[in-house]
N, C-alpha and C positions, 0 to 999 in steps of 0.2 A: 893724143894720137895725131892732131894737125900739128901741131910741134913735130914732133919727130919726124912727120911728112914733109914739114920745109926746110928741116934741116938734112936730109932727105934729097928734097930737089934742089935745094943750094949746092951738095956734093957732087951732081950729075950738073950741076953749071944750067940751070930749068930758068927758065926767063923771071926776072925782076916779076912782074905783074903777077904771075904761079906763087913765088914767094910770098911776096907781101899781102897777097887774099889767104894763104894758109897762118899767113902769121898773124893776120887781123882775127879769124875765124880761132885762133885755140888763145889768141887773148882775149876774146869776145864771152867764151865758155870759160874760161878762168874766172874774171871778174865777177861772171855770171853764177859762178857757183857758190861767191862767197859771198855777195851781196846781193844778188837776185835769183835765187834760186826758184822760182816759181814761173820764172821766163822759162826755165828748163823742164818743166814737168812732161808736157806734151813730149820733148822730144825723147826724155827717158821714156815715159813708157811707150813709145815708137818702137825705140830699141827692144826694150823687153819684147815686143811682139813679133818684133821680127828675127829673135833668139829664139822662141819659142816655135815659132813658124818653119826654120831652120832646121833644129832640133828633131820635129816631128817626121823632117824630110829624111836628115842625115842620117840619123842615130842607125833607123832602120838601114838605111841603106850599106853601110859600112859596115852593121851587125851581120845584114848578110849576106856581105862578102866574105867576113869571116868567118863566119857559120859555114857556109853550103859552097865557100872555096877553100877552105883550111881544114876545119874540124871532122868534116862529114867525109873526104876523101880519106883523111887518116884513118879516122875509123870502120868505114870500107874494107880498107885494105889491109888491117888488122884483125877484122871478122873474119876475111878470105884465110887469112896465114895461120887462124885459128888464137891468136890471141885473146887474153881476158885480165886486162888490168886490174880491174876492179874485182878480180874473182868473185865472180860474182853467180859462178855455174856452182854446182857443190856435186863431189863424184857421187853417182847413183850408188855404188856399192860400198858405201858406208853408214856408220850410225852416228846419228850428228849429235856431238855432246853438247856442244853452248853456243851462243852467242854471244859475243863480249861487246857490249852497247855502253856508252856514255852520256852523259845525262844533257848533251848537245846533241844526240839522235847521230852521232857515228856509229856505225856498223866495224864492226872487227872483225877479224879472224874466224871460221868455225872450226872447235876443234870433233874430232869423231876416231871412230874405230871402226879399221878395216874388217870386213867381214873375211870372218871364217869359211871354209872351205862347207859347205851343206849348211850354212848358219843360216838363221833368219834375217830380214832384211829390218832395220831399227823404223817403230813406228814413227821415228821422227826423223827419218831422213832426209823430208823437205823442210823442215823447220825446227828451229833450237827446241832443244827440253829444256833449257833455264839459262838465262842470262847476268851478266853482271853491269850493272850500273853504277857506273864510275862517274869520280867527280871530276871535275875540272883540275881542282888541285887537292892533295892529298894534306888535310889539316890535321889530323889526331890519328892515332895508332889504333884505332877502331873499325870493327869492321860489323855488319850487319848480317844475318843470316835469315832468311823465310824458305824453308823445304817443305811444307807442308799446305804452303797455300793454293798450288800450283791447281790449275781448272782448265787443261786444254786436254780433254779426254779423247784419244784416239778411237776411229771408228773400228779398227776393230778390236779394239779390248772393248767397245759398248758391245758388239755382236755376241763377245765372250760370255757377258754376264747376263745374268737371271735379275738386275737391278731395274728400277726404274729410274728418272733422270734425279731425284731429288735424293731418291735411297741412296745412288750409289756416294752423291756428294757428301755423305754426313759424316765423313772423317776428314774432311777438307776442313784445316785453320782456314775458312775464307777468309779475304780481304786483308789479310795479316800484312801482305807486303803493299800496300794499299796505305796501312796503317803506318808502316815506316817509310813511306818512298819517298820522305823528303830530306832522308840521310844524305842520298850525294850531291843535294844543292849544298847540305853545310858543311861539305869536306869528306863526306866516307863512303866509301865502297858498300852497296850494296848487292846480294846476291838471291838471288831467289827464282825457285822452280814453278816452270811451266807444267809439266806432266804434272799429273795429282799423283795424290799421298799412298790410295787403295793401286793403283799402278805400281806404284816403286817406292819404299821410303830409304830415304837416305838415312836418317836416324835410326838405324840399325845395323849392325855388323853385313859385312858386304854379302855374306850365305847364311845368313839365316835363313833356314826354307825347311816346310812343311812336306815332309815324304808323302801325308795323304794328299796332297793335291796336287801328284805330278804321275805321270804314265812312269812306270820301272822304279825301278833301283835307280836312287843319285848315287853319283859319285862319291870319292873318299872326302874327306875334306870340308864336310857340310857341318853346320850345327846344327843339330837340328833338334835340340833338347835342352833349350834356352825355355824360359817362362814365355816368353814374349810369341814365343813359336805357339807355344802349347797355349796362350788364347787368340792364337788365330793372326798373330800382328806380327806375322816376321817381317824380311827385308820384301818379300812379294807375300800382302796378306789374305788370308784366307775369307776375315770375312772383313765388313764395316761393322759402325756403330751398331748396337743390341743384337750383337752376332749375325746379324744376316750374311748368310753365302755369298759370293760373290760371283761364281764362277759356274755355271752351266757342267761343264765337265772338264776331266783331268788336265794339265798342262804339263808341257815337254819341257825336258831340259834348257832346250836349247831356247827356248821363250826365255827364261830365267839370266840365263846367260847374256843373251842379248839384251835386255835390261840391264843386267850390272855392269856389265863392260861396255858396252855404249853408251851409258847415263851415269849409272853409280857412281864408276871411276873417276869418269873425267870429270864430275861435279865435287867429289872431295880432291883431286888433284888444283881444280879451280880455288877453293877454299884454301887447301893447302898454302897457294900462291899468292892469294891477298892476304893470308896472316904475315907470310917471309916478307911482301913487301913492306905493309905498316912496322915490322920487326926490324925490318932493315931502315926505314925513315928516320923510328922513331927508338927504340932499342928496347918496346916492350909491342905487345900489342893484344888489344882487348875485342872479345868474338863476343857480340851478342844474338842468343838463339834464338829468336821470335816465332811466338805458337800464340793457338786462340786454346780454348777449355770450355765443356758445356757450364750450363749453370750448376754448378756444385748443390750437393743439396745442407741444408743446416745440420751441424750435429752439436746435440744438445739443444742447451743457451746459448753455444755460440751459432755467429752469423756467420753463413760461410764464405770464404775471400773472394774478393773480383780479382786479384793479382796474386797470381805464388812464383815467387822468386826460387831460382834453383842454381846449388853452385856443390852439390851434392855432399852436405854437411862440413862446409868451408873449405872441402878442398882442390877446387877449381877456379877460383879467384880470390884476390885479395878481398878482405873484409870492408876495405876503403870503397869499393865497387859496387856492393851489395847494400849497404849502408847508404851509399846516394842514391842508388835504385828507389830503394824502401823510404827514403827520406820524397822523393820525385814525390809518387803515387799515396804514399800517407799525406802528404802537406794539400794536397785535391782530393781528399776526403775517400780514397779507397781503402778497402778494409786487404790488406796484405799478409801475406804467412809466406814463410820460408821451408822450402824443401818437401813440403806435406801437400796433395800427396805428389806433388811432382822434383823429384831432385834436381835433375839432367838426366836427358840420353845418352844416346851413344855419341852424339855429336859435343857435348858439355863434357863429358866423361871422357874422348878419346882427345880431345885437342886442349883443354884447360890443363897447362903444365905451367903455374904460377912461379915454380925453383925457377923454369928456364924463362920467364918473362912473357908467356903465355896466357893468358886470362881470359874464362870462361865463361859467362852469366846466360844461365836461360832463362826468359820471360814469360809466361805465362798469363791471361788477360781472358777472361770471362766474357763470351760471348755475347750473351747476354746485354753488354753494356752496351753495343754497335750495332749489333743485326738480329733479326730473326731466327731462333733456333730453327722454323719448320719452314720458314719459304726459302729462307738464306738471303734474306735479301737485307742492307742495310736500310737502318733506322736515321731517329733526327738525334740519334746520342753517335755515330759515326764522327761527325765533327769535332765533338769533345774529346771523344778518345784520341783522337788523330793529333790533336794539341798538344793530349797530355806524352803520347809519344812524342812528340816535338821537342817536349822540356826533358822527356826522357836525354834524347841526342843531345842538345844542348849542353847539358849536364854531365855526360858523358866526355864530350868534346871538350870541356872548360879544364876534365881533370888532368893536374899536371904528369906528363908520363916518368917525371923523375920520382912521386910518391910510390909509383909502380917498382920501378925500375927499383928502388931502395928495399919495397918488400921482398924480391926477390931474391937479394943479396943476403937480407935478416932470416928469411929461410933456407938459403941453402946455409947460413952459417948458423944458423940453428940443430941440422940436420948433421 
């Protein structure tokens, strides 16, 4: 610095005397830095202090200038004109389908459905029914699924029912997506629902619905004489676990509807969209279904499974897929079965199209090993499980997607 000061006032022609004390002074601190450096102590940390000192002055000062001369007029006068960058208002008259959240806490897009002319207005119109959690980067052509873990029960579907708080939760997979949420630190999309299961299941055909629990006549077009209806567990179910009722009295069509079209939809449209993306990455891509299951009971001699793998009698994924599943959860000492008695739903069954490079696995996991059947609350076996889902993803992630991609080929040319 005193160097460049003399040479400096040399340039401006500064008196002989000015020079030669700036040129003695940064030869002074030269020599001194190389051979005495402890001459210099005091005056560094001089310096330091009066950076710091400086610092504490400016920093704010110039922040706000910026602040409260820059930022705060703009946004003033953006408020005035009615703008909203950050869209951050969501229209009252719609039902909010998602929110698309990444695993760095951005916020996305909400997408929803306009309401119908006399429609209801969606219980979730101030806040998402199910989000996706996205990775940073997209590693493996995998994608995760949790639709039944979902625990944000609107007030008034509680006013609706004759349940009390623990009854009505007993067809909730708790924790399920708890138990995988550490899919999109290692590269995959995670998806999973906020509403609960007894609200809405997704795992069902989009009208499934019980003529006795609605005022009138439904519409044309219903199923409504599926197994699933008839105990009580359509797309809007009748009752929970051990049949209990759910509902105090009849429900409107138009309840029903607002449900599916607000939530349904747009949550298998969501799904839809992270299969085509991993599809389009990686030119196969692989959906796993994740559910919890009460404790089975023993039949016979045998012991009954903590894991049932479902690929609904091989034909929703390749066997390469199901086989590392079963190899995961056997090698940690879980007792495993295949398809008994859970195959896949309607979600395993409608999107597992292995010819086109589609691949479906749904998971099943005994409750029992992580939480409390009757409080619902997790246990000190939560952590284990949460692991062995870990080495689940893992394992998943590591498979090459050309093994895929090749079964694909050997079955349509099979076929």
């Amino acid at each position: 610095i005193f160097l460049a000061l003399a040479l400096y006032a040399n340039s401006k022609n500064a008196a002989s005397l000015i020079i030669g004390l700036l040129l003695l002074t940064s030869g002074f601190f030269l020599i001194s830095s190389f051979f005495y450096q402890a001459l210099l102590t005091p005056l560094n940390k001089a310096w330091f202090m009066l950076g710091l000192a400086l610092g504490k002055v400016v920093s704010p000062i110039v922040l706000g200038i910026i602040f409260f001369g820059l930022i705060t007029p703009i946004a003033l006068i953006a408020r005035l004109i009615g703008r909203d960058e950050l869209k951050l208002k969501r229209p009252k008259k719609c039902s909010v389908g998602q929110s698309i959240m990444d695993n760095r806490g951005d916020s996305g897009q909400s997408a929803g459905i306009v309401r119908r002319r006399g429609s209801l207005q969606s219980d979730y119109w101030d806040r998402p029914a199910f989000e996706t959690v996205r990775p940073r980067r997209l590693t493996a052509p995998v994608v995760f699924n949790s639709a039944h873990s979902g625990r944000d029960y609107p007030q008034r579907f509680l006013d609706m029912t004759r349940l009390d708080h623990l009854s009505i939760r007993q067809s909730e997979d708790a924790f399920v997506d708890a138990l995988v949420a550490r899919a999109p630190h290692m590269g995959t999309p995670l998806l999973r629902a906020h509403f609960p299961r007894c609200y809405l299941d997704v795992n069902r055909e989009p009208w499934e619905l019980d003529p006795a629990m609605f005022e009138g006549a439904l519409p044309d077009g219903i199923n409504s004489a599926s197994p699933r209806v008839a105990a009580g567990l359509g797309t809007l179910a009748r009752v929970v676990a051990e049949n209990k009722p759910i509902y105090r009295e009849p429900l409107t069509f138009q309840d029903a509807r607002m449900r599916i079209e607000g939530i349904y939809q747009p949550y298998h449209a969501t799904l839809q969209r992270l299969l085509s993306e991993a599809f389009t990455a990686f030119g196969v891509a692989v959906l796993v279904d994740c559910h919890s299951m009460p404790r089975l009971p023993r039949t016979g001699d045998r012991a009954a499974p903590d894991i049932v793998l479902g690929d609904r009698y091989g034909t929703t994924c390749a066997p390469i897929i199901i086989d590392l599943a079963e190899m995961v959860f056997a090698s940690a000492g879980m007792r495993v079965m295949r398809n008994r008695p859970y195959a896949g739903g309607f979600v395993t069954r409608s999107y597992g199209r292995p010819r086109h490079g589609i691949h479906a696995l749904q998971v099943e996991v005994s409750r029992h090993l992580y939480m409390n059947e009757v409080t619902l609350e997790r246990h000190e076996g939560f952590d284990m499980v949460r692991a062995l889902m870990d080495r689940l993803i893992v394992a998943l992630i590591g498979l090459d997607p050309a093994l895929l991609a090749g079964f694909s080929d050997d079955k349509a040319a099979a076929e």
